[in-house]
C-alpha positions in Angstrom: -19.5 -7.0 -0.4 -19.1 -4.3 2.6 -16.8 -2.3 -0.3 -18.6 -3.0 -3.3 -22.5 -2.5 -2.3 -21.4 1.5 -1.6 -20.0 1.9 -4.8 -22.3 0.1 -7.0 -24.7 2.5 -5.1 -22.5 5.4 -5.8 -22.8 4.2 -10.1 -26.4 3.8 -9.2 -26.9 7.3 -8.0 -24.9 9.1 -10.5 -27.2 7.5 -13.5 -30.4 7.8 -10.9 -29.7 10.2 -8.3 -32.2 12.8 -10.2 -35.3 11.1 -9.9 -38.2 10.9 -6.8 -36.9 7.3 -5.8 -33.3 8.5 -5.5 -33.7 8.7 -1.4 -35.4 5.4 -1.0 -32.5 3.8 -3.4 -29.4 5.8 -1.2 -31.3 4.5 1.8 -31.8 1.1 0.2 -28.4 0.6 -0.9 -27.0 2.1 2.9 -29.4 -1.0 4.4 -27.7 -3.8 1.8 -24.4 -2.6 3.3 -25.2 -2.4 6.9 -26.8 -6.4 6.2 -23.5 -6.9 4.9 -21.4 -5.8 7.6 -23.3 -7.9 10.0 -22.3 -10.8 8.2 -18.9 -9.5 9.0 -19.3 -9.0 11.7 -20.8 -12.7 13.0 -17.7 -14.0 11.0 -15.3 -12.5 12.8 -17.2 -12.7 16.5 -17.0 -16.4 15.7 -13.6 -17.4 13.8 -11.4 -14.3 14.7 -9.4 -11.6 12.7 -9.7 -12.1 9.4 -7.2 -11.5 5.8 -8.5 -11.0 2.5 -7.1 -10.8 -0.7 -3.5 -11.2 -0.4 -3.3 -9.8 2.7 -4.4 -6.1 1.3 -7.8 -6.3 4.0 -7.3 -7.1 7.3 -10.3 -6.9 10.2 -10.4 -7.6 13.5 -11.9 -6.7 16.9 -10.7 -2.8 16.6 -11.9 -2.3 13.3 -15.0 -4.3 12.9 -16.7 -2.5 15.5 -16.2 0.6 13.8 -17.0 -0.8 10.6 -20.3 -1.4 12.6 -21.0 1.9 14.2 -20.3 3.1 10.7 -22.4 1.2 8.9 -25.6 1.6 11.2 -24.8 5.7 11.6 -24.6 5.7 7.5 -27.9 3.2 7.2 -29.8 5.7 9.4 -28.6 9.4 8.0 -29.4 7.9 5.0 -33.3 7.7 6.5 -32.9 11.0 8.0 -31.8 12.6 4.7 -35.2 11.8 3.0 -37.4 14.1 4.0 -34.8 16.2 4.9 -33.5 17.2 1.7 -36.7 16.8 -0.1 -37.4 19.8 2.3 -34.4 21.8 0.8 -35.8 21.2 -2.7 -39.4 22.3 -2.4 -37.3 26.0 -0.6 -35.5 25.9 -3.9 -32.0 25.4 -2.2 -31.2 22.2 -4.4 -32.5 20.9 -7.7 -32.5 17.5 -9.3 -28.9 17.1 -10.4 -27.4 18.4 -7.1 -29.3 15.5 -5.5 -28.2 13.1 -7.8 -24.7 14.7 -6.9 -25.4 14.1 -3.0 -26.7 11.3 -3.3 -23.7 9.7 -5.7 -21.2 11.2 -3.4 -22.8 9.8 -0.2 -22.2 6.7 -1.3 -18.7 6.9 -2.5 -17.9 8.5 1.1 -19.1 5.6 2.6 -17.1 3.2 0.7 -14.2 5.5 1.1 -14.1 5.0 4.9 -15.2 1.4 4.8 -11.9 1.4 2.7 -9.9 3.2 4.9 -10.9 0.9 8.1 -10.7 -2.2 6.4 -7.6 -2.1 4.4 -4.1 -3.7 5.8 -2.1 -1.4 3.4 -1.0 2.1 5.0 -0.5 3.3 1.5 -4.0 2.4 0.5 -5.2 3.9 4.3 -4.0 6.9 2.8 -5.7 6.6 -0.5 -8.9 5.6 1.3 -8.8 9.2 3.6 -7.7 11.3 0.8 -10.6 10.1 -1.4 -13.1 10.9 1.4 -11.6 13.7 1.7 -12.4 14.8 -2.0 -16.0 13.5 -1.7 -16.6 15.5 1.3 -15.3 18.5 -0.4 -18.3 18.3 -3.3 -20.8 17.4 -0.3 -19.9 20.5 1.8 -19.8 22.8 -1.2 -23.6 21.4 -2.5 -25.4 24.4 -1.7 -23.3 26.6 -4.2 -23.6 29.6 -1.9 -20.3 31.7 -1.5 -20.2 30.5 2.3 -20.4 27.1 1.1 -17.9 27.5 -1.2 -15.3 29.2 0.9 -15.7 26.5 3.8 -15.4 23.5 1.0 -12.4 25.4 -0.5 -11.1 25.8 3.2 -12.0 22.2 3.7 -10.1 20.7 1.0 -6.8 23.0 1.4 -6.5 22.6 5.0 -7.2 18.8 4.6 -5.4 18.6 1.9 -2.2 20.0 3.4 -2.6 17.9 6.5 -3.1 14.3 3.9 0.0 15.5 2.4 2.0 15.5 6.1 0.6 12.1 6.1 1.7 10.9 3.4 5.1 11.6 4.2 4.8 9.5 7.8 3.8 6.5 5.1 7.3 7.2 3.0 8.9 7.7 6.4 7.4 4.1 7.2 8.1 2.6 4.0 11.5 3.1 4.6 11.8 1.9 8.0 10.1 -1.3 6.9 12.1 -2.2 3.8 15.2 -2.6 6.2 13.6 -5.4 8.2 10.8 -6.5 5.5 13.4 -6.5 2.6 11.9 -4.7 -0.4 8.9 -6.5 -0.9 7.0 -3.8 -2.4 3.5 -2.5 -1.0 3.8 -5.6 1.3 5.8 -3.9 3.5 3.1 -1.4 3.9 1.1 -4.0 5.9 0.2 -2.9 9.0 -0.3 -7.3 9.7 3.7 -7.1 8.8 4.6 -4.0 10.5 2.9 -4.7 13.6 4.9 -8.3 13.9 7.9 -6.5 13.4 7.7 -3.3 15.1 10.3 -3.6 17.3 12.6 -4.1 15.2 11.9 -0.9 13.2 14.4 1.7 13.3 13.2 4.4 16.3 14.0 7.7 15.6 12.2 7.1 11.9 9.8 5.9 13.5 9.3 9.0 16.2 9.3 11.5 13.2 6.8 9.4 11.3 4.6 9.3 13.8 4.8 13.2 14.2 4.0 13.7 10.7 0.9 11.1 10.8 -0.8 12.5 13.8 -0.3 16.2 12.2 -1.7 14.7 8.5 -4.5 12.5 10.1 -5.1 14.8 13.6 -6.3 17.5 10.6 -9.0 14.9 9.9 -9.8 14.2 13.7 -10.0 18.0 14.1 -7.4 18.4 16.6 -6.7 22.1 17.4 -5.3 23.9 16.4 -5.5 21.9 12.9 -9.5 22.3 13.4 -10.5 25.2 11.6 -11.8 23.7 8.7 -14.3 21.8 10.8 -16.9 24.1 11.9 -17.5 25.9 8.8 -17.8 22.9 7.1 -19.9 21.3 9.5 -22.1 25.1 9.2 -22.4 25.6 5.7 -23.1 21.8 4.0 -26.2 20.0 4.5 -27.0 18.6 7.5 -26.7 14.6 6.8 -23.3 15.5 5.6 -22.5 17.1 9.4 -24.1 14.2 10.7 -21.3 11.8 8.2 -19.1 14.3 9.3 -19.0 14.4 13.2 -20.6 10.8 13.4 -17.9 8.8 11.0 -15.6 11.0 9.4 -13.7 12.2 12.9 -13.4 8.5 14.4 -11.7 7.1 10.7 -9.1 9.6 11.1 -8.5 8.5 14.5 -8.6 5.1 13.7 -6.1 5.7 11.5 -3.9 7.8 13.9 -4.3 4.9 16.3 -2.9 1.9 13.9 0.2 4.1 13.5 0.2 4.4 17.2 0.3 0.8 18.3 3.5 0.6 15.6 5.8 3.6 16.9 5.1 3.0 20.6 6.1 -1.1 20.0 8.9 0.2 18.2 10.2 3.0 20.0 9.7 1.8 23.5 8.2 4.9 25.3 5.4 7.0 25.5 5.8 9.4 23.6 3.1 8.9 21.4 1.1 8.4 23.9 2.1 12.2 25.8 1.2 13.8 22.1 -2.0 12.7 22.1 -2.6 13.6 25.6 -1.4 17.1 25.0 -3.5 17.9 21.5 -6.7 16.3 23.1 -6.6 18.2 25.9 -5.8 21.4 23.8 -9.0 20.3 21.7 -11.1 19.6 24.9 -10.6 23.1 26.5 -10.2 24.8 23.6 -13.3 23.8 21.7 -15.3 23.8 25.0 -14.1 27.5 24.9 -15.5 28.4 21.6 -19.1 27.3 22.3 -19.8 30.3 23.9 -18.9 32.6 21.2 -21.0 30.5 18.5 -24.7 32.2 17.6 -25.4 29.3 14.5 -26.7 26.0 15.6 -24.6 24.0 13.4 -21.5 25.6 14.1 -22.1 24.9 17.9 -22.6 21.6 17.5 -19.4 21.0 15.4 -17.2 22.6 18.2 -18.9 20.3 20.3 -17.4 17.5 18.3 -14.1 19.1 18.5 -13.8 19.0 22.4 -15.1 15.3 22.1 -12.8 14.4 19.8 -10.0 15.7 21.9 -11.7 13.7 25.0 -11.2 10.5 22.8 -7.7 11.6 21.5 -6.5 12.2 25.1 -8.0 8.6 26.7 -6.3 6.7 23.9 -3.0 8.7 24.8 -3.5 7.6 28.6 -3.6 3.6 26.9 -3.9 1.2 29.2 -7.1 -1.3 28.7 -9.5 0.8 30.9 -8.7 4.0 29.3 -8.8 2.5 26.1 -12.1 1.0 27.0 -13.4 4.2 27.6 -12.4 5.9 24.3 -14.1 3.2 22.8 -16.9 3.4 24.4 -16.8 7.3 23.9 -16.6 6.6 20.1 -19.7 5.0 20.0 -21.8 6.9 22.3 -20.5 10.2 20.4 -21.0 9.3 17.1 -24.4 8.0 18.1 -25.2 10.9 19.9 -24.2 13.6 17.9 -25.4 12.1 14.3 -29.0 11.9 16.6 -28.6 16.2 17.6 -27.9 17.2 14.1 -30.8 15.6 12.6 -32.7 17.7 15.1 -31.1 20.4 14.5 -31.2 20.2 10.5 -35.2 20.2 11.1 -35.2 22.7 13.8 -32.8 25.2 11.3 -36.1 24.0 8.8 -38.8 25.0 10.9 -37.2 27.8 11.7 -36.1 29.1 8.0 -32.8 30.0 10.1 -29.7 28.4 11.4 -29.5 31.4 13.9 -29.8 30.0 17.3 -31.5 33.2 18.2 -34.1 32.9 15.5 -35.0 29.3 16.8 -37.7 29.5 20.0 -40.4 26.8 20.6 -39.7 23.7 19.0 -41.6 22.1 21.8 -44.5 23.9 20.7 -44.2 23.7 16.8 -43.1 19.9 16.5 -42.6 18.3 20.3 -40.6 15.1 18.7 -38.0 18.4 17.1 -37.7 19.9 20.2 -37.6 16.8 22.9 -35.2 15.3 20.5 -33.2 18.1 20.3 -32.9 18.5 24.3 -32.5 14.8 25.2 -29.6 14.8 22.7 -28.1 17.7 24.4 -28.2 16.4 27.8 -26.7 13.0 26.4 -23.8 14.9 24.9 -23.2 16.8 27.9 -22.8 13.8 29.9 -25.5 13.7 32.1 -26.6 10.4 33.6 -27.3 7.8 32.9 -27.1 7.8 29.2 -23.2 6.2 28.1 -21.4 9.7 27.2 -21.5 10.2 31.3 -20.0 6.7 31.6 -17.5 6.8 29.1 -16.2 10.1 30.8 -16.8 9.0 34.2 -14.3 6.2 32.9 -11.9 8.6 31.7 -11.6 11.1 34.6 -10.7 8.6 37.0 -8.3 6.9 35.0 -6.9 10.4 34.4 -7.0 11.3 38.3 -4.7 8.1 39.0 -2.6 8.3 36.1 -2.1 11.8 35.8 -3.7 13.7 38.3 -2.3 17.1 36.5 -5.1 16.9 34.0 -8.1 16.3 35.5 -8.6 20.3 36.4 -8.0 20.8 32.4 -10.8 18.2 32.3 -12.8 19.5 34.6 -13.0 22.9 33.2 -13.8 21.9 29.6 -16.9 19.8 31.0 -18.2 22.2 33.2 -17.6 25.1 30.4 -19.4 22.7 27.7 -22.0 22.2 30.0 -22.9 25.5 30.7 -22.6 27.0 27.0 -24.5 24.5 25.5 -27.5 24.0 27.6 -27.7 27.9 27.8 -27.8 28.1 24.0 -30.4 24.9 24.3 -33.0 25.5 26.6 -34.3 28.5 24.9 -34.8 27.2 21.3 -36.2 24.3 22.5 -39.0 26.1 25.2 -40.6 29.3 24.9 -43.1 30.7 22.1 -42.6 30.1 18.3 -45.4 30.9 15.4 -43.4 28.9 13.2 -45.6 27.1 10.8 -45.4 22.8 10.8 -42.5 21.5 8.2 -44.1 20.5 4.6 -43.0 16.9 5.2 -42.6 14.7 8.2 -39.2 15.0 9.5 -37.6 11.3 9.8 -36.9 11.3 13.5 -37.0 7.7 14.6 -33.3 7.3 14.0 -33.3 10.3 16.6 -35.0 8.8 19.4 -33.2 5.2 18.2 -29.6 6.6 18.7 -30.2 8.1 22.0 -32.2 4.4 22.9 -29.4 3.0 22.5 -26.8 5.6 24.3 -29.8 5.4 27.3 -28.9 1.6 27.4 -25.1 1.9 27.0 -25.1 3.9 30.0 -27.4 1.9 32.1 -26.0 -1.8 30.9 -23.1 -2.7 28.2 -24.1 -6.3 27.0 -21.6 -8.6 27.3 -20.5 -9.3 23.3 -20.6 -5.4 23.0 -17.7 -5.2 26.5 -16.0 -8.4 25.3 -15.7 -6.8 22.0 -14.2 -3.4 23.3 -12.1 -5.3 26.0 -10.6 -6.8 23.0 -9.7 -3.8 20.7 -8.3 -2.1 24.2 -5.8 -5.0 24.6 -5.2 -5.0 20.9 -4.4 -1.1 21.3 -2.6 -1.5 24.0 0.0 -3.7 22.7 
């Protein structure tokens, strides 16, 4: 059901995506899917991990939580993307059949990740990314502008070259696997079989595999310096798609980086794994904290933002360990939450505004107050203040870095206090000051706004107790 309601939607859309109901149907068709996950969900809080057909699907507490997060962040982009693009329309930016081509392709993108964190098969993980990869590429590209074109054409070469490095690490598994699997065909692909093995699989392929994976799948996280396709991307394609982008998109790659993690360091017996990741997230976190300054569109600051996050995640998983591991899980959720919730502001504020320019953006408090207070409570949340969860999830992460490696906390340090200061620079004055920007034609969807941060607020101030027993579980499960 969690696969097949996003692609019957995706056939849906491609024979309906033209006409006025197309928005309610995508949004329709995103709830179905998010009901259905929470069946999935209940089934596996009360009988455990659970295999599906012939072993090919595999969920359990690491995935199903993101399955989740995915799910609800797809349901309400889905909301947000009504009015939204209906907007674009009336301006003349998109006509009938480009919506029916967004609104097809949204849906195959969802089922395309769903795929890629459901499946047990590290081939068909692969096929999974490279086909949300492809859908992306026609989502970025939906304005038909020459920007738009260049940063999808960017998109898919850069990503395309990075799936391909990936692919290899799956031969290079393969062929570690069929030496202690036998040659059982795909089923030594799955990770179930791999991961009850692992060590047992021959090292040194193993160590180059994994080298080749986090270069093929860290292009998809947007690990610099493999992260150049992301903030034109991001800058040019509409904004649900940044939302799907910086929200979901980022923390699938990772996920996948992350399975093939758990394998190399069982089988290898050291942490070097774990030292890579440390070194290309904190690369990401200082470099990408770094470029904020220099950024003057809104979008395009908000997708480096995503980059340094990311590289905050990457580098807590590479600490391991169940608290730090805790932490990147919890910093998964609060960012994809968070940063879904700024670019719907920002989508309507670069509406209001007829610009993208930060510096054509003044007085969204004064043109639409829900815009602009939406706008600045997201910033603050994303910048860590407290007590809304990004602060906790990176309080979590700073101390466990000061007592495990007390060399990179001043790296930390610096790309916080950098972020902080760029962004709420860049902030402050679009959301105060004067503005005789007229009102937006249609009334921008902005619950889902003030509904993400709710729940970032809460995650900060209290986690419940199925939510921590659920990420104390996928922290142990990481951890070996």
């Amino acid at each position: 059901m969690v696969l097949g309601l996003p692609l019957l939607g995706a056939f849906l859309l491609a024979l309906f995506g033209a006409r006025r109901y197309a928005a309610e149907l995508n949004a329709g068709m995103s709830f179905s899917t998010l009901v259905a996950v929470s069946f999935l969900v209940l089934r596996v809080l009360r009988h455990g991990p659970l295999l599906a057909l012939h072993e090919q699907f595999f969920v359990d507490s690491f995935n199903v939580f993101l399955v989740a997060l995915t799910a609800f962040v797809g349901f309400t982009t889905a909301l947000f993307s009504r009015p939204y693009m209906r907007i674009e329309e009336q301006r003349g930016r998109l006509n009938p059949q480009r919506l029916r081509l967004y609104h097809s392709m949204y849906q195959l993108f969802m089922a395309a990740m769903f795929l890629a964190l459901l499946t047990n098969n590290m081939g068909l993980l692969w096929v999974a990314m490279e086909a949300a990869t492809l859908s992306t590429v026609l989502l970025v590209s939906l304005y038909r502008t020459r920007a738009s074109l260049e940063a999808a054409w960017k998109y898919f070469i850069l990503c395309g070259v990075g799936i391909a490095q990936a692919l290899f690490g799956t031969i290079l598994l393969y062929f570690a696997a069929e030496h202690v699997l036998g040659r059982e065909g795909m089923t030594a692909l799955l990770w179930t079989h791999l991961n009850a093995v692992k060590g047992h699989l021959e090292p040194r392929v193993l160590g180059l595999a994994f080298v080749f994976f986090l270069v093929g799948y860290g292009t998809k996280v947007g690990l610099a310096p493999l992260h150049n396709w992301l903030p034109d991307a991001h800058a040019e394609g509409p904004t649900p798609v940044s939302a799907v982008l910086s929200g979901l998109l980022l923390n699938v790659a990772l996920y996948a980086v992350i399975r093939c993690k758990v394998l190399v360091e069982g089988s290898i017996g050291s942490y070097l794994p774990g030292h890579m990741l440390m070194g290309f997230g904190l690369l990401s976190a200082v470099l990408g904290a770094f470029f904020l300054w220099r950024q003057r569109d809104i979008k395009r600051l908000f997708a480096y933002s995503s980059i340094e996050h990311m590289g905050i995640i990457t580098f807590a998983f590479g600490i391991g360990g169940p608290i730090a591991n805790f932490a990147a899980l919890l910093h998964m959720t609060v960012h994809s939450l968070t940063k879904s919730s700024i670019f719907f502001t920002a989508g309507h504020a670069s509406q209001t505004a007829d610009t993208q320019q930060m510096a054509g953006i003044r007085g969204l408090v004064g043109v639409s107050p829900t815009i602009g207070w939406g706008l600045m409570l997201g910033s603050i949340a994303i910048l860590g203040m407290p007590p809304f969860g990004v602060f906790a999830s990176e309080f979590l992460i700073l101390t466990t870095a000061m007592r495990e490696h007390p060399w990179t906390t001043p790296f930390l340090l610096i790309a916080l206090g950098v972020a902080f200061a760029a962004i709420f620079r860049k902030v402050q004055p679009m959301v105060f000051g004067e503005s005789n920007a007229p009102p937006l034609p249609h009334s921008p969807a902005l619950a889902p706004v003030f509904v993400h941060l709710a729940i970032v607020l809460m995650l900060g101030v209290y986690i419940p107790f199925a939510l921590a027993e659920w990420y104390r579980a996928a922290a142990l499960l990481i951890g070996g």
